[in-house]
N, C-alpha and C positions, 0 to 999 in steps of 0.2 A: 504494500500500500504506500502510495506516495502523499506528501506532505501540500497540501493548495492554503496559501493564506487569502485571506479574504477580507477584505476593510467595511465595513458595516456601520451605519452612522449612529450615533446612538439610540435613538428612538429603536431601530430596528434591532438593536443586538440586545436592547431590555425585554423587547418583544418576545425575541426567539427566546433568552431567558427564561420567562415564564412560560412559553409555552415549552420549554424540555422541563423545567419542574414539575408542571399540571400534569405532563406521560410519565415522567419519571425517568426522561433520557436524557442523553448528552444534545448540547449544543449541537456539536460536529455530527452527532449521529441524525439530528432532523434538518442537518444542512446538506450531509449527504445524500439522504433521501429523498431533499428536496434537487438537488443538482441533477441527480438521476431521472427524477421523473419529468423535469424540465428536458433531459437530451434526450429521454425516451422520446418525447412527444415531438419535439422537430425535428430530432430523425427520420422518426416515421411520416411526419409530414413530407421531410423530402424526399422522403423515396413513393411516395402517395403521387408527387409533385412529376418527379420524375417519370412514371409508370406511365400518369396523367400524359406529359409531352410526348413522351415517346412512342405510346400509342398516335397519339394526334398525326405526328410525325409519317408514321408508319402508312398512315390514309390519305397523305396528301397525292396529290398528281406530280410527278414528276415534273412531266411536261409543263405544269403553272412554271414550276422553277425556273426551267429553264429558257419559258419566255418572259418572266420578270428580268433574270438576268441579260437578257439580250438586248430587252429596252434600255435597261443602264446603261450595259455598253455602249447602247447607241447615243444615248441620249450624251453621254462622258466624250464619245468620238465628236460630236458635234460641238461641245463646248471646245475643246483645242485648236 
């Protein structure tokens, strides 16, 4: 297990305080838990996110692409 400091203002670290007293746990242990359930949750959002585009992805028409890219080009060639 590795060592995270964390600077918490006051309000907040009297908080956590009493809420590890009222469970009967440590500090670090409901800051832990809470770290965790925070990367759980946007982890899985990005890969939700992810899944999400790359489906999307997966359905587009090629062909749009590569006449979007074409008009740039053209439109790039014109401007020089």
């Amino acid at each position: 297990m590795r060592l995270l400091g964390v600077r918490l203002d006051s309000e907040l670290e009297e908080r956590l305080a009493a809420v590890a007293r009222t469970q009967g746990r440590s500090k670090s242990d409901l800051a832990r838990e809470a770290v965790r359930r925070y990367v759980d949750l946007y982890d899985e959002a990005y890969r939700r996110e992810a899944r999400r585009q790359s489906l999307r992805a997966s359905k587009r028409d090629v062909a749009d692409d590569y006449a979007f890219w074409e008009t740039i080009e053209a439109k790039d060639a014109a401007w020089k």
